[in-house]
Every structure is written in structure tokens, then in C-alpha cells.
C-alpha positions as a printed NumPy array, in Angstrom:
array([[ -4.745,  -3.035,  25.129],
       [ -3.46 ,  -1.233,  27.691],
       [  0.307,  -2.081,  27.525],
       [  2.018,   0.758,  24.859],
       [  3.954,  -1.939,  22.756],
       [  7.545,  -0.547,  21.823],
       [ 10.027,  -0.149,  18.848],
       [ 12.93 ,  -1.563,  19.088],
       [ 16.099,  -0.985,  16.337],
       [ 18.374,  -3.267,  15.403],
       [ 21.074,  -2.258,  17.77 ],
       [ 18.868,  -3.268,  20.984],
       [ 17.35 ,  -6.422,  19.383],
       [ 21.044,  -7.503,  18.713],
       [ 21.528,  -7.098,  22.26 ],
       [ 18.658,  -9.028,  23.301],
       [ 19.059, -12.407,  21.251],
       [ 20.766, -14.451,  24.306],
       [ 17.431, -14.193,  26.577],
       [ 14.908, -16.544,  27.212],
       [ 12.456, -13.64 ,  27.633],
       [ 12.342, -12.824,  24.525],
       [ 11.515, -14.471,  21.188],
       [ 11.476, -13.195,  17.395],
       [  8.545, -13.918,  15.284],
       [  9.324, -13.112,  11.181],
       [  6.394, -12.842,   9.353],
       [  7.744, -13.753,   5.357],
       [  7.332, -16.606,   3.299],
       [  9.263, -19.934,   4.02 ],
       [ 11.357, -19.445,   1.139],
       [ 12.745, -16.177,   2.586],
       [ 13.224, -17.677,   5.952],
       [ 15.292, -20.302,   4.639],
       [ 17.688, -18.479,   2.534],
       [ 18.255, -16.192,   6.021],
       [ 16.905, -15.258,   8.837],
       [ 17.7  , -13.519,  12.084],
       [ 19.181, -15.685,  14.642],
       [ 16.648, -17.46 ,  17.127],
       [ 14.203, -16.152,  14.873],
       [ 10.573, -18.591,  14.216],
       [  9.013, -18.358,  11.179],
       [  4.887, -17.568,  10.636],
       [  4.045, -17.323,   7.168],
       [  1.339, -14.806,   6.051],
       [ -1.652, -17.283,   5.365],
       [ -0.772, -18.206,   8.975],
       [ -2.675, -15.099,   9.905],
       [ -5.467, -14.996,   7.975],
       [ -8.78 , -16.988,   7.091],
       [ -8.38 , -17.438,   3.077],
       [-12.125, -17.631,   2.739],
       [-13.364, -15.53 ,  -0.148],
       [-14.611, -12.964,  -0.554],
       [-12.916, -11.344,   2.666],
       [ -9.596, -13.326,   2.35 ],
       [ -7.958, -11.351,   5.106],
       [-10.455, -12.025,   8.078],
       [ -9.235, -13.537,  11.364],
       [ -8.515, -17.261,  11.391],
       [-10.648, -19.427,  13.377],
       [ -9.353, -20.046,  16.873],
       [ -8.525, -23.562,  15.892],
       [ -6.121, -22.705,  13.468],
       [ -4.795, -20.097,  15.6  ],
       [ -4.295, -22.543,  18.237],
       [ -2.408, -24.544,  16.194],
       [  0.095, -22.062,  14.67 ],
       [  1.12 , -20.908,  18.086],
       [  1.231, -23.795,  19.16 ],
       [  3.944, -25.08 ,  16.165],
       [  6.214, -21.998,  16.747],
       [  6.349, -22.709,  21.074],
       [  4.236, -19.872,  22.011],
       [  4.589, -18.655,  25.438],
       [  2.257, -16.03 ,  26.846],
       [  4.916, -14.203,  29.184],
       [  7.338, -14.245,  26.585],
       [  8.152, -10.501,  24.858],
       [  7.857, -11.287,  21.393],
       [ 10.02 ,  -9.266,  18.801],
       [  7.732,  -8.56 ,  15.038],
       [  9.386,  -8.058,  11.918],
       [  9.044,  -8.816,   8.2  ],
       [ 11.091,  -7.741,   4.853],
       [  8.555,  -5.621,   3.252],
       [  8.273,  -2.225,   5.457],
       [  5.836,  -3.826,   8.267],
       [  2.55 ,  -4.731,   6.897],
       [  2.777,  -8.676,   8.041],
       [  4.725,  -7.852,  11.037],
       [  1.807,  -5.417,  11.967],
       [ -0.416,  -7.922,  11.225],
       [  1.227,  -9.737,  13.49 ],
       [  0.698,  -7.32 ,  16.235],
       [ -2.575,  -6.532,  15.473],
       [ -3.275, -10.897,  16.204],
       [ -1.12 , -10.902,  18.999],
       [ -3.505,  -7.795,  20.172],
       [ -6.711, -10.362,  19.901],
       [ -5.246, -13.271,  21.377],
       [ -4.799, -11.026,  24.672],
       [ -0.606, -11.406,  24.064],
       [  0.27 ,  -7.475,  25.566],
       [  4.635,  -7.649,  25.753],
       [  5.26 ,  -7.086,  22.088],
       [  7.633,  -4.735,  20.097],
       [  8.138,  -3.831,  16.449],
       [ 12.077,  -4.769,  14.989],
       [ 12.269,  -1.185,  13.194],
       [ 12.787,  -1.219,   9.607],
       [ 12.857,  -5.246,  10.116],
       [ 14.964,  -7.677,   8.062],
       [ 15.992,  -5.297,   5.415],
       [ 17.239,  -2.877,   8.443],
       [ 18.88 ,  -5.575,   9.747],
       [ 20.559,  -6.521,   6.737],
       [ 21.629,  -2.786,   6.17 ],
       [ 23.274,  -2.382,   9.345],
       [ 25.504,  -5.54 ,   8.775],
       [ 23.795,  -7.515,  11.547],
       [ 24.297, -11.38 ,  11.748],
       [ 21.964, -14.006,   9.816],
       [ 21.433, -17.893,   9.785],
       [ 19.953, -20.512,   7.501],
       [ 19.53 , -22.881,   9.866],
       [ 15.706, -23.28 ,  11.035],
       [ 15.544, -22.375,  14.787],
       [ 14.38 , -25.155,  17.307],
       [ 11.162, -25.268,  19.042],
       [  8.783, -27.146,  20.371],
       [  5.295, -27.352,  19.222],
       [  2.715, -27.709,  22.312],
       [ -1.157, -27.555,  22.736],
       [ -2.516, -23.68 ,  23.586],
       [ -5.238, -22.741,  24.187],
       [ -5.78 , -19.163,  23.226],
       [ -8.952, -16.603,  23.228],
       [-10.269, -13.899,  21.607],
       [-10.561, -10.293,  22.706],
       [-13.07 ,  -8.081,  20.479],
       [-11.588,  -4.994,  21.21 ],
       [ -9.224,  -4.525,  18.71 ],
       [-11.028,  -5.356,  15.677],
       [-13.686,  -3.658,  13.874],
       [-17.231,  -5.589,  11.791],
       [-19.377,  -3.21 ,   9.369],
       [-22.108,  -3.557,  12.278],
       [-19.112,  -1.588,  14.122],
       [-19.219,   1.288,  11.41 ],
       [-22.408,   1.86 ,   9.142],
       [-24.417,   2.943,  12.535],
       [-21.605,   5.444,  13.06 ],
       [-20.727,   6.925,   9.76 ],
       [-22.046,  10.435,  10.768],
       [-20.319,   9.893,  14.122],
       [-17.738,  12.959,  14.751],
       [-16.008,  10.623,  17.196],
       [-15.528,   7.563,  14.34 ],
       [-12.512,   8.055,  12.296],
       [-12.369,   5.627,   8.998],
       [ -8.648,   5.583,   8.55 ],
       [ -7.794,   3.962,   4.606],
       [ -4.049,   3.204,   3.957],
       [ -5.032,   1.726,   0.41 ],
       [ -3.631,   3.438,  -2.803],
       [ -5.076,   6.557,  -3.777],
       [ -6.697,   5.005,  -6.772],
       [ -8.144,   2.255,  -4.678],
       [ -9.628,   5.13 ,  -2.317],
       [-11.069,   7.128,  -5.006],
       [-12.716,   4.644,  -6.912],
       [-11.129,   4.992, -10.301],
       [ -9.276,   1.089,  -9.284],
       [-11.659,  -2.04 ,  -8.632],
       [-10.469,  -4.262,  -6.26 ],
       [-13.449,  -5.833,  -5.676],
       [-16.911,  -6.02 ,  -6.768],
       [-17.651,  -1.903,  -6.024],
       [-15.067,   0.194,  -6.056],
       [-14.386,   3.526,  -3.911],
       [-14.385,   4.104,   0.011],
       [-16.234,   4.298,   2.931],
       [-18.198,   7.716,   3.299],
       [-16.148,   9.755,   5.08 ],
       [-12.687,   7.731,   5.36 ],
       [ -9.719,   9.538,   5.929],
       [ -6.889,   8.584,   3.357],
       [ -3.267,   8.504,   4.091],
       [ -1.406,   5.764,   2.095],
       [  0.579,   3.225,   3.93 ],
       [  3.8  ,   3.775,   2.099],
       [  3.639,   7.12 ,   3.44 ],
       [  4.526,   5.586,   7.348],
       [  7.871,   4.099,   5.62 ],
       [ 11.281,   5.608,   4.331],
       [ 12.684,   5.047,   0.879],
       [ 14.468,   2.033,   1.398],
       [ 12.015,   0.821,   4.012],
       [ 14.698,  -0.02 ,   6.552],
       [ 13.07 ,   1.878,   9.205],
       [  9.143,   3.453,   9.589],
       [  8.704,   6.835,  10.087],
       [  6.25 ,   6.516,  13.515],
       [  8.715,   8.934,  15.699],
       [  7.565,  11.292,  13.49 ],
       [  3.961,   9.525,  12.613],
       [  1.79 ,  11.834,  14.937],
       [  2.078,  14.635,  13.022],
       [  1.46 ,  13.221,   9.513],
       [ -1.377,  11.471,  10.745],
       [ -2.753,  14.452,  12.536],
       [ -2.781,  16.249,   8.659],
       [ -4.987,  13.521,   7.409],
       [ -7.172,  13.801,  10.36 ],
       [ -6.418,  10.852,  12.193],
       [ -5.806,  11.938,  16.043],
       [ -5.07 ,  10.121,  19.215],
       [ -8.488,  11.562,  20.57 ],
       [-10.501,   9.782,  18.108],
       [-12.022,   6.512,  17.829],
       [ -9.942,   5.557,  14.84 ],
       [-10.196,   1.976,  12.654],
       [ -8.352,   1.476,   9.785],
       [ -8.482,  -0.869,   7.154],
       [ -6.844,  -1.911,   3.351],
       [ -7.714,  -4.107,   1.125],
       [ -7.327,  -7.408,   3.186],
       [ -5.931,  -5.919,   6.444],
       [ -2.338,  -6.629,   5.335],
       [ -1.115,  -3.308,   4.957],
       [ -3.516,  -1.881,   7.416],
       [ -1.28 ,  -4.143,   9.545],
       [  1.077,  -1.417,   9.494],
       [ -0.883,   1.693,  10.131],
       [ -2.481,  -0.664,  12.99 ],
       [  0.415,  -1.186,  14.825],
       [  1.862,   2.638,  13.822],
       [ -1.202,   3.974,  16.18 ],
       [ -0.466,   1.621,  18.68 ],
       [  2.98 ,   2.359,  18.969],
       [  2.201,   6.335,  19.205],
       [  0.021,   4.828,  22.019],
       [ -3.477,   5.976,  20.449],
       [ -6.003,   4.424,  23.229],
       [ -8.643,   3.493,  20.5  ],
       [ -7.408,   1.738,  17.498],
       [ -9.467,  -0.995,  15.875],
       [ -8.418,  -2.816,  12.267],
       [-11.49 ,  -3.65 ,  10.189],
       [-10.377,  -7.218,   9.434],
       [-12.725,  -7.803,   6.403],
       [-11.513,  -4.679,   5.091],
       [-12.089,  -3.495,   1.298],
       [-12.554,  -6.895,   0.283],
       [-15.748,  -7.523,   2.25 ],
       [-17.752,  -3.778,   1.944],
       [-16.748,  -3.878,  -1.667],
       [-18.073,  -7.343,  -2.423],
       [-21.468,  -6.478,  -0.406],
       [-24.43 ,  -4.998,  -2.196],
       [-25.737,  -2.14 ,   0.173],
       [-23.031,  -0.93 ,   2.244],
       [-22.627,   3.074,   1.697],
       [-19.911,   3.738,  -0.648],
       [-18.427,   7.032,  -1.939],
       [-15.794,   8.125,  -4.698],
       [-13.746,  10.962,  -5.364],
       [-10.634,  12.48 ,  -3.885],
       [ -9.983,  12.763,  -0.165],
       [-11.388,  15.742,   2.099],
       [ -8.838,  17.453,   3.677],
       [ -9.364,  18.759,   7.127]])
């Protein structure tokens, strides 16, 4: 991960639409890409990006089916590919955070995403754009995701920072999401909402550092966050790696797995402040 991934508004992605260097990727639901979409843009729907295999819905797919949704939307390896969803940047950071594992490094973030785009009167098209589907053969690099065997040795580790962008009820126990409720001992809370503006046509990572540095979570750290499913840990994923944090993993089974297991370490109560 060493390429710093950038953010692009809407201004500059308009601008870039005519080359062949770069393609948009909109992470929504079929029904959303069909009423509009940007122009050029190829559709991946959520369950694209995930396994679906209870209890840890959210886990990486299997290289096969990987393989095979890249393949259907024309993937190209040298290509700079644009993210961007309609809901403030979980998916699209999902997104990222897969494009991160398959080894893809030229990506950017569409800031604010559809609903920005829509806000700042930019063109949009029903018509489904053309590709062609092809055979790829991707891999998978470990280094940006996180397993518990990643975090229970380390929980006491100074250097580990558990970052959890769930609701505060979810963090403090007092809403069950899953078998246990609570967090993981020692996780630093800061809510994803909190990286987006009110009308969530832009995120707030120009001014991200700062925030993030009030909950604890610094670019010197070794910092993995998580959610519920790693959908809206999407976001705070690709937030650090935008700031250009060198060590930023997403715990891909998330709440959903150390909830549902019967002896990982759990706490409750509010968040420690720093």
C-alpha cells in the first residue's frame, strides 16, 4: 500500500470522464444505478464485495467470485479507478479497501459521491455503460486486512490501535448486534457519521486528522478498524488511507464474528478518552 490514493471532487472527475485511463466504479444497488448514474460509470453492487456466509456476513469473498466480478465490469489493472456510492462512502470505501487486497494501487475517492454530484448539477444517464466481461486472474495481499489471531495477542499492545466506527450503543454494549454485545478491550470509538457532513455530499477527511487524533487514532499507530460487517468501516478505512496513515488494516469479520464467538475478550461501557 504504498501509493497515497487521492480525493477527487466533482469538478475534476467531470473533467476526467473522456479518458481511457480512468474508469468509475459505483458501489449502490442495481435499482439505483438504473434510475441514474454517472456517465461511463460500471455498476458493483454491495453483495459483490462481500462473502454472505453467516455469522460474519461481511468477510472477503473468495477469490473466485472476486475473479468473476472484475472480470464482468472489464477490470483493468493500470486503469485509475474512480469510487463512489450514494450513502456518505461506506461501500465506496469498501471498495477501496478490496481494491487494496487485490494489489489494485491507482484509486481515488469521488468526494461526497453521487449525492455531491447530484448537488452540484453534474450530468447523469440511465443508460447501462458498455463493457466487456474478460477472465482475471487476481490475488490476494494480506496486508490490509486484519483476523482476531491479528488482535487478541496484541490487546495490551501500546502500538495496536482498535479503531470502532459502530454506533455508540453498539460500542457500549447496551445494543446487541450479535450474539455478545459490547467492544473489543481497549477500542477507540469515533462513529462513522462523524467523518461525513450533514447532507453527506462531501466527507470531512481534509479536516479528518485532527478528529481522529481526539479519539486516539494517530498516523503513528498500528491502527485497524472495524463495524459491524466492515461496511461502514469501509469508510473510516479508506479516510486513513487517504490522510496517508502507513498502517491501516480493516478487520473484515468485524463485530459480527467476535460477537458471535464464545471466548474472545469483550468489554462494555463508555469510551476512554485519551
Amino acid at each position: 500500500m504504498a501509493t497515497h490514493p487521492t480525493l477527487v471532487s466533482t469538478d475534476e472527475l467531470s473533467q476526467l470522464l473522456n479518458s481511457q485511463r480512468v474508469q468509475v466504479i459505483q458501489v449502490t444497488t442495481l435499482e439505483v444505478y438504473r434510475k441514474a448514474h454517472i456517465p461511463g460509470a460500471v455498476l458493483v453492487v454491495p453483495d459483490d464485495l462481500i462473502c454472505g456466509i453467516p455469522p460474519a456476513p461481511g468477510r472477503l469473498p473468495t477469490i473466485e467470485k472476486l475473479n468473476r466480478v472484475f472480470g464482468n465490469i472489464g477490470y483493468v489493472p493500470d486503469t485509475n479507478i474512480v469510487v463512489c456510492d450514494d450513502e456518505g462512502g461506506g461501500w465506496a470505501g469498501r471498495l477501496a479497501w478490496t481494491l487494496d487486497v487485490i494489489g489494485h494501487e491507482q484509486w481515488s475517492y469521488l468526494d461526497g459521491g453521487l449525492r455531491a454530484w447530484v448537488a452540484n448539477g453534474l450530468p447523469l444517464v440511465t443508460t447501462p455503460t458498455p463493457v466487456s466481461p474478460h477472465q482475471v486472474s487476481l490475488s490476494i495481499s494480506s496486508v490490509p486486512i486484519a483476523e482476531i489471531k491479528d488482535i487478541t495477542p496484541r490487546l495490551s499492545d501500546d502500538d495496536l490501535v482498535i479503531w470502532d466506527c459502530r454506533s455508540i450503543d453498539e460500542y457500549d454494549g447496551t445494543r446487541r448486534t450479535a450474539a455478545r454485545a459490547g467492544h473489543i478491550p481497549g477500542a477507540r470509538h469515533l462513529d462513522w457519521v462523524d467523518l461525513m457532513d450533514g447532507e453527506r455530499h462531501r466527507t470531512l477527511i481534509k479536516n479528518a486528522e485532527a478528529l481522529l487524533g481526539e479519539h486516539g487514532i494517530v498516523r503513528s499507530k498500528d491502527i485497524v478498524t472495524h463495524c459491524q460487517t466492515h461496511h461502514r468501516s469501509g469508510l473510516t478505512y479508506m479516510t486513513a488511507r487517504l490522510l496517508g496513515f502507513p498502517r491501516i488494516r480493516a478487520y473484515h469479520g468485524s463485530w459480527s464474528e467476535w460477537g458471535n464467538q464464545p471466548d474472545t475478550p469483550i468489554e462494555t461501557g463508555p469510551p476512554k478518552r485519551s
